[in-house]
MARVONU-862198 format. One record per residue: residue in one letter; x, y, z of N, C-alpha, C in turn. Coordinates in nm, 3 decimals, padded with zeros to 5 digits. Last residue first. Layout:
<atoms>
<A, <X, Y, Z>, <X, Y, Z>, <X, Y, Z>> ...
</atoms>
This chain:
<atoms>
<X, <-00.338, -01.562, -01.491>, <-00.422, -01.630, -01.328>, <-00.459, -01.797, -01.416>> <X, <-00.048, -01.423, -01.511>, <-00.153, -01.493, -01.553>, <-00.229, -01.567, -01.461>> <X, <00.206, -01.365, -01.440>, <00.106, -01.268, -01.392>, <-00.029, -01.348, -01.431>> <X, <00.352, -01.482, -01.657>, <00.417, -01.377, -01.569>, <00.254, -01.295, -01.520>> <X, <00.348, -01.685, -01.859>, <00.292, -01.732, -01.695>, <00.304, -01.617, -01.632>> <X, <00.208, -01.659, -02.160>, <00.301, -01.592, -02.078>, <00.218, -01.636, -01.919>> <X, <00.196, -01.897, -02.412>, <00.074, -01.820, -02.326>, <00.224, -01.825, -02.224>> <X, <00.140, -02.015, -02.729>, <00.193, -01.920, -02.650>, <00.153, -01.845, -02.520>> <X, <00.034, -02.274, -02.918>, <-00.041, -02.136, -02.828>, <00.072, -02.108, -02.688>> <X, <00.022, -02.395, -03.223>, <00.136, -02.400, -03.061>, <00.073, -02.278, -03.027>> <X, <-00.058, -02.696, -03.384>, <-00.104, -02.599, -03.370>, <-00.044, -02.547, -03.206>> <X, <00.105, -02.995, -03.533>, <00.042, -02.916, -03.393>, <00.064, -02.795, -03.387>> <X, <00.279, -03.076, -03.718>, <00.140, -03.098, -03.748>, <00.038, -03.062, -03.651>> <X, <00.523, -03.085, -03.712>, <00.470, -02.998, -03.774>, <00.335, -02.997, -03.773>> <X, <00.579, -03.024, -03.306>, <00.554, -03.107, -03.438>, <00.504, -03.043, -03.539>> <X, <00.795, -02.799, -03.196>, <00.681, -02.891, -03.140>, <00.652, -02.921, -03.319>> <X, <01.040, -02.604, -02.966>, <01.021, -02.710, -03.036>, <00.850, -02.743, -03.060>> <X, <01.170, -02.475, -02.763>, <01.102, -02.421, -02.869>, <01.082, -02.483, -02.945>> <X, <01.306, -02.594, -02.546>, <01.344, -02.596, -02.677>, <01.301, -02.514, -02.789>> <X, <01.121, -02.469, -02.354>, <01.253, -02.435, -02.333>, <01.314, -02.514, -02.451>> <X, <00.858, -02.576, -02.419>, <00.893, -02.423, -02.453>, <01.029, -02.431, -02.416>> <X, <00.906, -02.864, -02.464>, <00.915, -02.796, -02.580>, <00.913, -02.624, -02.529>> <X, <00.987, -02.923, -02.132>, <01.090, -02.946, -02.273>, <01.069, -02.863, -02.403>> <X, <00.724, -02.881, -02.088>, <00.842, -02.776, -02.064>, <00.962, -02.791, -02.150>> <X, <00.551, -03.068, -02.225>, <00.538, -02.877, -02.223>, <00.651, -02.820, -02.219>> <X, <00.654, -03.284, -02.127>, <00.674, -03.255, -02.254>, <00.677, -03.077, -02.259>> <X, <00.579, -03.269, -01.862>, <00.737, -03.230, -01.886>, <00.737, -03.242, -02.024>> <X, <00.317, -03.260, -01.854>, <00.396, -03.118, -01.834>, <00.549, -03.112, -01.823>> <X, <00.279, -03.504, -01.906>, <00.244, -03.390, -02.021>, <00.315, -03.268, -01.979>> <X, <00.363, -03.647, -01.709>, <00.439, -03.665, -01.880>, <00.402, -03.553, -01.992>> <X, <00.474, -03.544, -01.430>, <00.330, -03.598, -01.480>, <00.409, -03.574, -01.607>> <X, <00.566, -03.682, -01.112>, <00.627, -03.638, -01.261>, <00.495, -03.701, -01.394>> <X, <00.584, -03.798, -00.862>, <00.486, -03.746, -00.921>, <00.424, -03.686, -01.082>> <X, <00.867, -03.881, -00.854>, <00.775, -03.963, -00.801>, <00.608, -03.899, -00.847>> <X, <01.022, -03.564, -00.851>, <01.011, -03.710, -00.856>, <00.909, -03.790, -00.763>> <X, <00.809, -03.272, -00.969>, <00.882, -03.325, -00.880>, <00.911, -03.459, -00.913>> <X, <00.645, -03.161, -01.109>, <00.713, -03.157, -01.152>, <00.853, -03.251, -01.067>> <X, <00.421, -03.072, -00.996>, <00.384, -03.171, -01.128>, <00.530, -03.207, -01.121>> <X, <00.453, -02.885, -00.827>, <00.491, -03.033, -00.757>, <00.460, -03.102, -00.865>> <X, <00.476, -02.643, -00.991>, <00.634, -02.719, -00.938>, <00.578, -02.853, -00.902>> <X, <00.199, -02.591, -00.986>, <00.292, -02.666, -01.078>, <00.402, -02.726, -01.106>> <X, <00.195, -02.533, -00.699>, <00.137, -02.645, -00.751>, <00.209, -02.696, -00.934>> <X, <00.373, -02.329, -00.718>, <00.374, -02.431, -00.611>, <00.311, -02.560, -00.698>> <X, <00.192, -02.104, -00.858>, <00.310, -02.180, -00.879>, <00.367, -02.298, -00.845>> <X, <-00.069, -02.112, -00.735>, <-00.050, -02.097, -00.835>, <00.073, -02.233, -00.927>> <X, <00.072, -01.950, -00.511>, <-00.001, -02.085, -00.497>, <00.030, -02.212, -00.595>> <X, <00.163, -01.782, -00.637>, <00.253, -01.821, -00.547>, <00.236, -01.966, -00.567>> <X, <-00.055, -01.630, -00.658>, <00.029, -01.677, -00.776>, <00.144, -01.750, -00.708>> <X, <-00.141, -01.613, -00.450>, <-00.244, -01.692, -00.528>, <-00.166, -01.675, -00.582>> <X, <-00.014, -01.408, -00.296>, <00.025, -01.522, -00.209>, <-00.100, -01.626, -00.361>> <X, <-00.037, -01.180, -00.486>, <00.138, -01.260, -00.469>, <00.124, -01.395, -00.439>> <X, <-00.279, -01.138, -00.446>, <-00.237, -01.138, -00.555>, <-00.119, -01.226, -00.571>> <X, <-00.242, -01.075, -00.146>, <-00.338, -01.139, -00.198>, <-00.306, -01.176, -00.280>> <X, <-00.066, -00.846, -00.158>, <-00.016, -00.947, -00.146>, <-00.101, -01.093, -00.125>> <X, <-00.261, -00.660, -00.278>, <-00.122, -00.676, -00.388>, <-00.059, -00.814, -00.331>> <X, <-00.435, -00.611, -00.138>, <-00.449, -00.612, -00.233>, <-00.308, -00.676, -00.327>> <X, <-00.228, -00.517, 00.086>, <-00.292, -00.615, 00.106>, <-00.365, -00.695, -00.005>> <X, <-00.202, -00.235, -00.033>, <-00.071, -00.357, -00.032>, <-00.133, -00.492, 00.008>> <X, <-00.477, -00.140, -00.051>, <-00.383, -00.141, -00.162>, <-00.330, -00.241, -00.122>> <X, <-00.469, -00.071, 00.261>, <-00.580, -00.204, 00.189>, <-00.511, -00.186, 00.035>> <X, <-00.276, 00.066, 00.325>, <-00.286, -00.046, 00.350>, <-00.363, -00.159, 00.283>> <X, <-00.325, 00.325, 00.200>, <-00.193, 00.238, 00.148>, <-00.250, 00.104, 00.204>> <X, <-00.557, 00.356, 00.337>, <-00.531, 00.335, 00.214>, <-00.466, 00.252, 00.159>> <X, <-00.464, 00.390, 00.606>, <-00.544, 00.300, 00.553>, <-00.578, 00.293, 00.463>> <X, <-00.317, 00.636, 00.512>, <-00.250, 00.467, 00.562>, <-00.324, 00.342, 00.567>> <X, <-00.458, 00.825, 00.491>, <-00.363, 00.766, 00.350>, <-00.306, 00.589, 00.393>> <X, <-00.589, 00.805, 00.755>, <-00.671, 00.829, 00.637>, <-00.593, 00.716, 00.539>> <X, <-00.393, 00.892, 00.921>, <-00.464, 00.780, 00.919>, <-00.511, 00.732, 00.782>> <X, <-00.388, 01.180, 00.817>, <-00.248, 01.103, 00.781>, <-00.283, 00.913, 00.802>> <X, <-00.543, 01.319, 00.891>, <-00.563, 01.279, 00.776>, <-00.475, 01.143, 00.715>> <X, <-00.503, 01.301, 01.183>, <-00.601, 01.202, 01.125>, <-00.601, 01.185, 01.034>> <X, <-00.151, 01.265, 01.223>, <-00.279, 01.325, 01.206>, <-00.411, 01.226, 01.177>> <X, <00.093, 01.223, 01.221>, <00.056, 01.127, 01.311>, <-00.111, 01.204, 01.328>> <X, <00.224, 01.470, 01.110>, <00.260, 01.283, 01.047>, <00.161, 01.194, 01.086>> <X, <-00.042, 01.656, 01.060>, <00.082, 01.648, 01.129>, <00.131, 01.490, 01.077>> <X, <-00.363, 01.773, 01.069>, <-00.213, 01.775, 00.949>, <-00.090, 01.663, 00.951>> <X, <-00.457, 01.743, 01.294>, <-00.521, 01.685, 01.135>, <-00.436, 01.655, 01.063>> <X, <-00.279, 01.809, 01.453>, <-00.353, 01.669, 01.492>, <-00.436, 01.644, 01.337>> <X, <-00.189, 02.009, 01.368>, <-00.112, 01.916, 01.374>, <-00.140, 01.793, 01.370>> <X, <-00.409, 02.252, 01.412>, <-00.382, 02.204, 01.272>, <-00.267, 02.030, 01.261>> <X, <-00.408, 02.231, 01.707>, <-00.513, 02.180, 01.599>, <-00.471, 02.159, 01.448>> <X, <-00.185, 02.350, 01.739>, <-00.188, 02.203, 01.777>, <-00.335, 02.185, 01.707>> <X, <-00.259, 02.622, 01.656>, <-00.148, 02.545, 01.586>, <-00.151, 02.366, 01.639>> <X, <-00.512, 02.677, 01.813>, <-00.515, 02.652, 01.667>, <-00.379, 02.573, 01.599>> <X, <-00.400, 02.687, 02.043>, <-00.563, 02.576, 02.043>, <-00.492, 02.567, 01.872>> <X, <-00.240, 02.905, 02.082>, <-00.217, 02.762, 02.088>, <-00.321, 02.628, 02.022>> <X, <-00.437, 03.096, 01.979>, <-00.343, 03.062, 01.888>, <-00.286, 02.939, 01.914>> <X, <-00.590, 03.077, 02.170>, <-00.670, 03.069, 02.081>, <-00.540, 03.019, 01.919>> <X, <-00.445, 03.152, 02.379>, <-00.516, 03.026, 02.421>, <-00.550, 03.004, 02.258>> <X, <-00.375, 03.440, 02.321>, <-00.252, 03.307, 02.290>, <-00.326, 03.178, 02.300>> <X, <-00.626, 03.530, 02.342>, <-00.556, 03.571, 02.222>, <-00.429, 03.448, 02.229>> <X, <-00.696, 03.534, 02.627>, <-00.778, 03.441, 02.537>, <-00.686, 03.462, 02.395>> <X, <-00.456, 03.675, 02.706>, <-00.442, 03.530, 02.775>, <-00.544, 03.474, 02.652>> <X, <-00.544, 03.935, 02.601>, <-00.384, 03.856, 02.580>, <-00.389, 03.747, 02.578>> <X, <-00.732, 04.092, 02.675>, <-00.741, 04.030, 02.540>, <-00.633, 03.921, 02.483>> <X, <-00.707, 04.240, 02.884>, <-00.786, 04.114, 02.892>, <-00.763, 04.045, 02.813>> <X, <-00.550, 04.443, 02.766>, <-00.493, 04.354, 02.813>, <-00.564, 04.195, 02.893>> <X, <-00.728, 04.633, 02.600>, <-00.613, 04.510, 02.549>, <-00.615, 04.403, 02.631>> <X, <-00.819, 04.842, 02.798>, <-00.917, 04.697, 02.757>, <-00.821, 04.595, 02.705>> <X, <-00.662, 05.067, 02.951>, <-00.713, 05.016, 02.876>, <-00.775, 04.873, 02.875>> <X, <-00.727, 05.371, 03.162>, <-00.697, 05.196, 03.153>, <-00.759, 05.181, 03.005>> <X, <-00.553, 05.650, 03.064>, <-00.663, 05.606, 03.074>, <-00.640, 05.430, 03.090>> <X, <-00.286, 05.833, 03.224>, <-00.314, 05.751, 03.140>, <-00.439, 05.729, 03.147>> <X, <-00.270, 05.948, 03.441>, <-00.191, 06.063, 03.341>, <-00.260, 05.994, 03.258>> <X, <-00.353, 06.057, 03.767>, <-00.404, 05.966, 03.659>, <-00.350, 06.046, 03.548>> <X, <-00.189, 06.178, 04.057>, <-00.283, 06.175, 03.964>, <-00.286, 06.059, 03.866>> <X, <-00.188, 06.207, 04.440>, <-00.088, 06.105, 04.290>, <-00.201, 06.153, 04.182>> <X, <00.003, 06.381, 04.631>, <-00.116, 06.335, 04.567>, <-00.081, 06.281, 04.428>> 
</atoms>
C-alpha cells in the first residue's frame, strides 16, 4: 500500500505562464529598445529630416555657386565680376570707393 508523504503543490502551474511572461517581456523590451526598435525609428527619422535639411542647404549654395562660376566663363565673361575678383584677390580698390567686405562661406 502506497501512502502520501507530501502534499501537491500549486507552483508548478505557475512555471509555463511565469517563463511566457518573461519571454513576452525581454523581446518586448527589444522591439522598443533594440537597434531595430521603434524608438530607434523615431531618432532616424530625425536624423533624417536634419540631413535632408542640411543637403537642401548644400544643393542652394551649390546653385548659388554654379551660377557665379558661369559669370565667369569664356564667352560670357561679365566685366564687373572680373573686376570684383581681381580686386578681392589683390586687395586692391580706388581711393575714392567705399569697399564692403562680404564673406561667400555660407552666405545666401
Amino acid at each position: 500500500m502506497w501512502t502520501r508523504q507530501h502534499k501537491k503543490r500549486n507552483t508548478g502551474r505557475f512555471i509555463v505562464p511565469a517563463l511566457s511572461v518573461l519571454f513576452l517581456s525581454y523581446f518586448g523590451f527589444h522591439a522598443y529598445h533594440g537597434e531595430f526598435g521603434i524608438y530607434s525609428k523615431y531618432q532616424l527619422e530625425a536624423r533624417e529630416a536634419e540631413l535632408t535639411a542640411i543637403l537642401d542647404r548644400t544643393r542652394a549654395e551649390r546653385i548659388r555657386l554654379e551660377r557665379r562660376v558661369q559669370l565667369l566663363h569664356d564667352g560670357t565673361l561679365d566685366k564687373d565680376m572680373l573686376d570684383e575678383q581681381a580686386r578681392r584677390a589683390l586687395n586692391l580698390s580706388h581711393p575714392d570707393e567705399v569697399t564692403i567686405m562680404k564673406s561667400f562661406i555660407g552666405a545666401n
